[in-house]
C-alpha positions as CSV (number, residue, x, y, z in Angstrom):
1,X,25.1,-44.7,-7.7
2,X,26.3,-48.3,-7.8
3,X,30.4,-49.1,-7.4
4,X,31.8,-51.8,-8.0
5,X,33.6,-53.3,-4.8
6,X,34.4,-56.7,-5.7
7,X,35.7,-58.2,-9.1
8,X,37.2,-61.1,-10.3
9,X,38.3,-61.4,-14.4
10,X,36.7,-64.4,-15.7
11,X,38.9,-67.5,-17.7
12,X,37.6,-70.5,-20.1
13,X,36.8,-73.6,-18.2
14,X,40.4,-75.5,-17.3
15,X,42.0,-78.6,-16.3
16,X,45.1,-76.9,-15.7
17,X,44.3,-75.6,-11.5
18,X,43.2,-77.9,-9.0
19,X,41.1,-78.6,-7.2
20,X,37.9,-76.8,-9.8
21,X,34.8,-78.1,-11.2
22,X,35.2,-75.9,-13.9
23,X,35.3,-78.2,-16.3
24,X,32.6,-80.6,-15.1
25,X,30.6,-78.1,-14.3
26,X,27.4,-78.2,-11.6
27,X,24.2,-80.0,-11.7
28,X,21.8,-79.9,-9.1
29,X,23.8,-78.2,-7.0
30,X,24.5,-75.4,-4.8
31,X,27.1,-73.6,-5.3
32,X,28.1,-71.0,-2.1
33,X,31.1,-68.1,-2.9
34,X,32.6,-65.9,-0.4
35,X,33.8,-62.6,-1.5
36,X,35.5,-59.3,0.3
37,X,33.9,-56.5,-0.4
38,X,36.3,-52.8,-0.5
39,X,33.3,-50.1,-0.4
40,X,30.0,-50.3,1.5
41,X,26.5,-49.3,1.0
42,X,22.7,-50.1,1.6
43,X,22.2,-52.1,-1.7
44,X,23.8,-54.9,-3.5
45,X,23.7,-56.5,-6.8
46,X,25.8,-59.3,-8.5
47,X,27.2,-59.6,-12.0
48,X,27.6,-63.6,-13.2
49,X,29.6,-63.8,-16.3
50,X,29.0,-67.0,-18.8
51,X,31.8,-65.6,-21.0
52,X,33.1,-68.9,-22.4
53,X,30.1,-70.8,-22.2
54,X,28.2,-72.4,-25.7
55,X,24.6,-72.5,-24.1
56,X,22.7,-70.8,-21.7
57,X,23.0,-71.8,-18.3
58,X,20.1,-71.8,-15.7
59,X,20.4,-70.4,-12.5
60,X,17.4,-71.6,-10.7
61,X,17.8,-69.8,-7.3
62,X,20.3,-67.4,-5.3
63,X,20.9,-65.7,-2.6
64,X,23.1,-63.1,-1.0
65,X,23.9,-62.6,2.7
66,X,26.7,-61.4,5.2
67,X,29.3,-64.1,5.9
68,X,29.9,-66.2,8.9
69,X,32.0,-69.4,9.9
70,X,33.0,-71.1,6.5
71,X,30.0,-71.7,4.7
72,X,27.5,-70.1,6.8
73,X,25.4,-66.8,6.5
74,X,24.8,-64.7,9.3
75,X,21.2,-65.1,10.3
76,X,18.9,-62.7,9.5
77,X,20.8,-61.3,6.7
78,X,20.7,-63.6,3.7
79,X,18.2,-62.3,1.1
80,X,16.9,-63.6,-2.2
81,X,18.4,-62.5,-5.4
82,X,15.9,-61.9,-8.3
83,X,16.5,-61.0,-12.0
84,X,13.8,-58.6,-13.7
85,X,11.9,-59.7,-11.1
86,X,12.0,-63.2,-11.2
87,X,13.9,-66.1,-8.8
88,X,15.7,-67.6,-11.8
89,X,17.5,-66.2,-14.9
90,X,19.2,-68.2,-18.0
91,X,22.6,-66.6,-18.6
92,X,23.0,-66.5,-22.5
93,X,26.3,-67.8,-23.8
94,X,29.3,-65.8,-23.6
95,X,27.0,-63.0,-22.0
96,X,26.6,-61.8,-18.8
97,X,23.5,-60.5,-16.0
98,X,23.6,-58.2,-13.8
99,X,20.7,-59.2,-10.8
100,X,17.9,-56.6,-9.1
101,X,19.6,-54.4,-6.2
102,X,18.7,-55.8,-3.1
103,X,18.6,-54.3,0.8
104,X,21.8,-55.5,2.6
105,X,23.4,-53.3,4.8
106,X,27.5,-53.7,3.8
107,X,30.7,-51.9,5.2
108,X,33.9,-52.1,3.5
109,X,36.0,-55.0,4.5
110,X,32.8,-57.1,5.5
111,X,32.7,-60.3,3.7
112,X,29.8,-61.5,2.1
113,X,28.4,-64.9,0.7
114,X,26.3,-65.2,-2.8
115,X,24.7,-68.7,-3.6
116,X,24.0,-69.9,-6.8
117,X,21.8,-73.0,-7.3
118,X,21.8,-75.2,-10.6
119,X,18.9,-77.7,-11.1
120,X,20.1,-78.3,-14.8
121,X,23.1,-79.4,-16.2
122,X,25.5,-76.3,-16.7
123,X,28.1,-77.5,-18.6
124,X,31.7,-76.2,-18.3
125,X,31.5,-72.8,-16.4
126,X,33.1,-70.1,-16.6
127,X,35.4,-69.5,-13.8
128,X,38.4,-67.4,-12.1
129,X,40.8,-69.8,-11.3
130,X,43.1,-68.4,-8.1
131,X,40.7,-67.3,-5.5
132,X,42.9,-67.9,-2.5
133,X,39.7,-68.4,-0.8
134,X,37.7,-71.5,0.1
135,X,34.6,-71.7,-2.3
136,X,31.7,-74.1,-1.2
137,X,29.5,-77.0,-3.3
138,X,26.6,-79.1,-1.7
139,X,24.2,-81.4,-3.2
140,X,20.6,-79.6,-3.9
141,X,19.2,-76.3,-3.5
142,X,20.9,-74.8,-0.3
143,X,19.9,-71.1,-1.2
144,X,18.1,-70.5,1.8
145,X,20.4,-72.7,3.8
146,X,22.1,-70.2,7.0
147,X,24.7,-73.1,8.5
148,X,26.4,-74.3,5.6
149,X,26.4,-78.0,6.8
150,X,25.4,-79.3,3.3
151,X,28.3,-77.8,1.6
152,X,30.8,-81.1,1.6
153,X,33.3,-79.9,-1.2
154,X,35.3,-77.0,-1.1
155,X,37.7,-74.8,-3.7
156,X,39.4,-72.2,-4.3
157,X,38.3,-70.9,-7.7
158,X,35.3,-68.8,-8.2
159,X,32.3,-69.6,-10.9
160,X,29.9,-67.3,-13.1
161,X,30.7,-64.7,-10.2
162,X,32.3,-61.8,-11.5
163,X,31.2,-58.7,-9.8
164,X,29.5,-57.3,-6.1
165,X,28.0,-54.0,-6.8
166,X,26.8,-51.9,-3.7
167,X,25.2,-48.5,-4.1
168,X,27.7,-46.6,-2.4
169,X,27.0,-43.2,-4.1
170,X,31.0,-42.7,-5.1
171,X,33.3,-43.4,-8.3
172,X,36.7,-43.5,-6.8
173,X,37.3,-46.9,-7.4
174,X,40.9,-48.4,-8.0
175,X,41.1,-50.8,-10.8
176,X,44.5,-53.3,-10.8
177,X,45.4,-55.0,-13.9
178,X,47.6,-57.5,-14.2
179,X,48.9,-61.2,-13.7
180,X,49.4,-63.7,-10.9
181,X,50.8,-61.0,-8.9
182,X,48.1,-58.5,-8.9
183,X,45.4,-62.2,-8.4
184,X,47.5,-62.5,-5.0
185,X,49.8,-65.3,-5.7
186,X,52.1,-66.1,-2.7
187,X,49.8,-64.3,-0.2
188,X,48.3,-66.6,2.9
189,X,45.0,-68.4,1.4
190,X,42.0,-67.0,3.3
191,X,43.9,-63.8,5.1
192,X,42.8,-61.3,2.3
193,X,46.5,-60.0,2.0
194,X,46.4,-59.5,-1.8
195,X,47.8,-55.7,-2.4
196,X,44.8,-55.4,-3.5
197,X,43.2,-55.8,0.0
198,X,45.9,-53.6,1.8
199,X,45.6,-51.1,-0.2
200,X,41.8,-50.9,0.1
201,X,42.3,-50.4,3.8
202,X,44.9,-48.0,3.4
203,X,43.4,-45.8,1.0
204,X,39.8,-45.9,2.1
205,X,38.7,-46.6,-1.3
206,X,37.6,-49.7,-3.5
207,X,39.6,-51.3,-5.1
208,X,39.5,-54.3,-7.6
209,X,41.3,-56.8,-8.1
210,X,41.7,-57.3,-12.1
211,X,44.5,-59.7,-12.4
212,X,45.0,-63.8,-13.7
213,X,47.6,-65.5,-12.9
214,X,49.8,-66.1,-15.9
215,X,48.0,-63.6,-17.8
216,X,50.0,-61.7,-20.7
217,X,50.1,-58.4,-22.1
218,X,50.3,-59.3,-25.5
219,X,48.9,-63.1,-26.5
220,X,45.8,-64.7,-25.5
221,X,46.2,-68.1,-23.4
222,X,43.7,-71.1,-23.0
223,X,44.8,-71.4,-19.5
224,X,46.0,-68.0,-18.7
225,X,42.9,-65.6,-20.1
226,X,43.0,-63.2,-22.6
227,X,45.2,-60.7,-23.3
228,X,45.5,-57.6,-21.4
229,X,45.2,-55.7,-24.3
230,X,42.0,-57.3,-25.4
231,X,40.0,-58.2,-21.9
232,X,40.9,-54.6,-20.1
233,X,37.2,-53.3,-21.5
234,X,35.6,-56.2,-20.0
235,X,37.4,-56.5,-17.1
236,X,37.6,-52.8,-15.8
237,X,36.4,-50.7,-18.0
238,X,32.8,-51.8,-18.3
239,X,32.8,-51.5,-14.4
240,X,30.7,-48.8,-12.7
241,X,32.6,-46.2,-10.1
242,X,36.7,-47.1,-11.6
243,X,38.3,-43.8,-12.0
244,X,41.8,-44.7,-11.9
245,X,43.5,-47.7,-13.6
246,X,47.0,-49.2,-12.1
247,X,48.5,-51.4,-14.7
248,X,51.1,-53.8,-14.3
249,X,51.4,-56.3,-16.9
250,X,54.2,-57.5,-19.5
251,X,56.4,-60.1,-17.6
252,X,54.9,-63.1,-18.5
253,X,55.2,-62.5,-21.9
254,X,58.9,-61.5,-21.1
255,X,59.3,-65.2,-18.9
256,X,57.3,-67.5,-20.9
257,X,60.1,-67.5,-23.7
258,X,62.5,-68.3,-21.3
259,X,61.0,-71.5,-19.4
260,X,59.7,-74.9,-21.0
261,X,57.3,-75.3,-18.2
262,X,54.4,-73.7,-19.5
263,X,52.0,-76.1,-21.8
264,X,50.7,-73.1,-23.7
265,X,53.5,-71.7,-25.5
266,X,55.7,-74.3,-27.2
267,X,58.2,-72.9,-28.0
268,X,56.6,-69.6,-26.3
269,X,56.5,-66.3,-28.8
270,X,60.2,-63.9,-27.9
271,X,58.6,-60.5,-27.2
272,X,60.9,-56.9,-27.5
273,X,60.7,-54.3,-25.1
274,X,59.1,-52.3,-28.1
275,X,56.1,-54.6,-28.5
276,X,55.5,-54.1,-24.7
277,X,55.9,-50.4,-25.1
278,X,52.9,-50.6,-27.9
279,X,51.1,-52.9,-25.3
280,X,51.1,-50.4,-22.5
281,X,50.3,-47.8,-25.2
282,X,47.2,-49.2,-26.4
283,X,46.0,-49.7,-22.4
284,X,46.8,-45.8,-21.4
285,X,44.7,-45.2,-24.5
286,X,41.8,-47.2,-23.9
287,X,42.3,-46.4,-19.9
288,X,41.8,-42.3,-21.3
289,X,39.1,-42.7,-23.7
290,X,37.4,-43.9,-20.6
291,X,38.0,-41.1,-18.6
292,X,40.6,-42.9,-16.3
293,X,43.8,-42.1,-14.6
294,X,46.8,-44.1,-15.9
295,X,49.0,-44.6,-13.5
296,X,52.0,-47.1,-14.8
297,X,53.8,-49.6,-12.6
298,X,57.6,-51.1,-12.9
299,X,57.6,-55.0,-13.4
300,X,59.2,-56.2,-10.1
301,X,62.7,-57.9,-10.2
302,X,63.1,-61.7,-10.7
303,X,66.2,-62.7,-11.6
304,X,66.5,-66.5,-9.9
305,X,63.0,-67.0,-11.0
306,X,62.4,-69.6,-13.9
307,X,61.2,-66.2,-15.9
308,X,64.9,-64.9,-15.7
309,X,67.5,-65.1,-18.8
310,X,69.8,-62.7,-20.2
311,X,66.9,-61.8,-22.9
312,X,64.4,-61.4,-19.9
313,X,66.9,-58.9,-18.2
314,X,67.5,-56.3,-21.3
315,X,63.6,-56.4,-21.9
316,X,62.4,-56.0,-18.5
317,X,65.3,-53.1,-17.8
318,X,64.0,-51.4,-21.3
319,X,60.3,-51.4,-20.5
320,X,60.9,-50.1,-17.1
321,X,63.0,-47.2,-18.1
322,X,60.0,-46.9,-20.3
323,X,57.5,-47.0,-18.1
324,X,59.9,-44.5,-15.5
325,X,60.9,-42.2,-17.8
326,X,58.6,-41.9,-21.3
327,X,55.9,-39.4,-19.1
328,X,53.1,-40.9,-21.2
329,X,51.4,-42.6,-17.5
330,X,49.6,-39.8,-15.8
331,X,51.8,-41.4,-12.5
332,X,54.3,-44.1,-11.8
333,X,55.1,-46.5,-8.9
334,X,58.4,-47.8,-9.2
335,X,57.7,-51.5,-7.7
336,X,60.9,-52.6,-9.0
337,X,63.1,-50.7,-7.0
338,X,60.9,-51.0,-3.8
339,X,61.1,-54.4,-3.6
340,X,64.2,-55.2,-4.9
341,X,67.2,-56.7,-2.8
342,X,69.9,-54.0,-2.6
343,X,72.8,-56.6,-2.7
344,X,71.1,-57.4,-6.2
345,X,68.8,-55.3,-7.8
346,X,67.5,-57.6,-10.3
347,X,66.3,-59.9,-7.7
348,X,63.5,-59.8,-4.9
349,X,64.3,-58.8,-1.6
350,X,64.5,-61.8,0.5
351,X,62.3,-60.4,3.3
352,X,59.5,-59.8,0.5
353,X,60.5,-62.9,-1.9
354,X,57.1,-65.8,-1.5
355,X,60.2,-68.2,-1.9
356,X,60.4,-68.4,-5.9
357,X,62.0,-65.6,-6.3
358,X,59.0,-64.3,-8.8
359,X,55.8,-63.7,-6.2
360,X,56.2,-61.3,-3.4
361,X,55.2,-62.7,-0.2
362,X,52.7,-60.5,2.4
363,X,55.0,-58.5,3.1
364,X,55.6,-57.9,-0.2
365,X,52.2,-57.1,-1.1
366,X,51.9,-54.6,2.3
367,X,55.3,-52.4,0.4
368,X,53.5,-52.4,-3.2
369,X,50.2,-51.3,-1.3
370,X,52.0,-48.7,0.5
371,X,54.0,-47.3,-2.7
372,X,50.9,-47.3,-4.8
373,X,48.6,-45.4,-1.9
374,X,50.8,-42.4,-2.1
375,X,49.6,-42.1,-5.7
376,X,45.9,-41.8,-4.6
């Protein structure tokens, strides 16, 4: 039985984040992704997602191996990837392939490095933008390369890569859903402190990562992703091994009416706490139709933040009191009053604030991790 153990929801090509190629694309290129993986097994397989794309996109070569220093593979481990059989594969436009199961030996926690190699022009690719993990391009086909030496660019977005898939032989996996928060924003870049990752090593058990940052419940984004409402199939649902789906979601759509600063919503649409209550409605039934376990989380205080107003304070109080008290979540976690400051509830506490008094910091993350793993 194959799990998914690593994920990352996929967004339309961008100029918004930088540095990413998303929009230029790749051309005789290698392109060399590191990824964390939250379940082991003997046997891995990985997903590559041309969602957004208008034509096919040829992947000529790639390759899979356990990571080492930066761009390097640890010898001995890296091993061809094939598709049907065969060392290249078109991805159709906005489709997705999923490549043969290959042997690699993979624990939880252990890292591990897939190579894509492009010998035609790909076009804009589809792409996650917030990684918080350096992402590697060289010129030609580095596939089979083990030191990484001809990888000369870096990022820290990931392309076409959307899923690791290791035969672990359970379905207990974790699925998180939401914005920047859930993506990681605020954690230290290359430390794997997302709650996300802390919660995988507390519980034991995988869990993925289904958040964009910026991403809203209710309205679809060019730079921020779909909706929630619309991309939770895709993003979690379709996923082999989730059992149990933590949602937390809505305060973007709450923010983004009260700030100017954000390019895709002029002005941006005034949501009610009832239209959020429909939003999380419409997730808990999709979550249960799949046979998952629901379990709702409180938005996170942040007054002082640029998201904060006096109509972003009555909403987010309503739909938390909602999301508290309604029963319709199989569980809750009340992030909100873990985190918050107890001189001012509506605000972060300062020990757990990133420093914009919206994103927790790591130590942030490690309290939502260990709220949510008493639920599991």
């Amino acid at each position: 039985m194959f799990t998914a153990s690593w994920t990352a929801s996929p967004q339309s090509p961008s100029e918004g984040f930088t540095p990413n190629w998303s929009r230029e694309g790749f051309w005789r290129q290698s392109l060399r992704q590191v990824v964390r993986l939250s379940a082991g097994g003997g046997r891995v397989r990985v997903r590559l997602s041309h969602a957004y794309g208008t034509s096919p996109v040829r992947v000529a070569g790639a390759s899979v191996g356990r990571t080492a220093v930066g761009a390097g593979v640890e010898p001995g481990s890296l091993t061809r990837l094939t598709f049907g059989g065969a060392g290249e594969v078109r991805i159709p436009p906005r489709g997705e392939i999923v490549s043969d199961d290959v042997p690699l030996a993979v624990a939880a926690g252990e890292s591990v490095t897939v190579t894509l190699y492009f010998d035609a022009t790909t076009g804009p690719a589809t792409f996650h933008a917030q990684a918080f993990t350096t992402g590697y391009r060289g010129e030609g086909d580095l596939s089979a390369d083990t030191g990484g030496e001809g990888f000369d660019a870096t990022t820290e977005s990931w392309y076409f890569l959307t899923a690791v898939e290791v035969d672990s032989g359970r379905a207990d996996a974790v699925a998180l859903f939401g914005d920047s928060i859930t993506d990681g924003f605020g954690s230290t870049p290359g430390a794997n402190r997302r709650w996300s990752d802390v919660l995988a090593a507390r519980t034991g058990r995988p869990v993925l990562n289904a958040g964009i940052g910026g991403n809203l419940l209710l309205n679809d984004s060019a730079w921020y992703g779909e909706r929630g409402v619309r991309r939770l199939r895709r993003d979690v649902l379709d996923r082999p091994g989730v059992d149990t789906l933590v949602v937390l979601l809505g305060l973007n759509d709450i923010g983004f009416s009260e700030t100017d600063e954000q390019p895709t919503y002029k002005p941006a649409p005034v949501v009610e706490a009832a239209e959020l209550i429909a939003g999380h409605r419409e997730l808990i039934r999709q979550g249960r139709a799949a046979g998952l376990r629901a379990i709702g989380a409180t938005l996170l205080p942040f007054g002082g933040s640029d998201h904060w107003g006096e109509h972003a304070a009555k909403v987010s109080h309503e739909l938390n009191e909602w999301i508290r008290c309604s029963g319709e979540y199989d569980a809750v976690v009340d992030l909100d009053r873990a985190l918050a400051d107890p001189a001012d509830p509506d605000r972060l506490h300062p020990s757990y604030d990133f420093g914009d008094h919206l994103h927790p910091n790591d130590a942030g993350y490690e309290v939502m991790a260990e709220v949510v793993s008493a639920h599991l």
